[in-house]
Every structure is written in C-alpha cells, then in structure tokens.
C-alpha positions, 0 to 999 in steps of 0.5 A: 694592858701592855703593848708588845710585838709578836717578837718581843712575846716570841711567838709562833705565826699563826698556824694551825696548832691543833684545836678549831682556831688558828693559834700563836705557839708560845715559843720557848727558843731562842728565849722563853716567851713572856707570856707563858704562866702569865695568868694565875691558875685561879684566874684560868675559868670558863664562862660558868666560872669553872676552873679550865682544865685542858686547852682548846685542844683538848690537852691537860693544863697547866702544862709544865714548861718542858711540855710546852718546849716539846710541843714548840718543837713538834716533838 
C-alpha cells in the first residue's frame, strides 16, 4: 500500500459522478493522475470472479485515457 494525498493522485472532490456512490474523478489536468490504469485488466473481477466490464455507471471499461479526459472535463 502507498500513502499519497488526494493531490498528489489528482483527484477530483468527492462528487456525485453519476452511479449510486460518491465518487473521486480521476483527473487528467493539470497532469495524469497516477491512479488511472493502475490495476491489471485481469485483476479487475466481480465477487464471482468474473471479469467487470462496465464501471458503476454503468459505462464500458476499460475506458481509454482520452474518454476519461472528456468526462473530467463534463463533456
């Protein structure tokens, strides 16, 4: 485990960015945040083991990073 600041990942605040939880947009400006693409897609599994495929959302990932760059942006 490391222990790093909100700004230090570049994260949003806490915000209500669609889906039923409060959530930490992970910002792309003014640098990349450090968190984005930090787990392996084979490690990104359900409870049953199954591979996630859409975000709590319910939007498609992975997400490249120029889609996550719109989102942060609200466009």
């Amino acid at each position: 485990m490391v222990n790093m600041s909100a700004e230090e990942l570049n994260l949003g605040e806490l915000a209500d960015n669609g889906g039923p939880t409060m959530t930490h947009a992970l910002l792309t400006e003014p640098t990349v945040s450090v968190a984005i693409d930090q787990i392996p897609e084979a490690e990104c599994l359900d409870a049953d083991g199954a591979a996630l495929t859409t975000d709590q959302r319910g939007e498609p990932r992975p997400v490249a990073l120029e889609r996550i760059a719109q989102t942060t942006r609200g466009l």
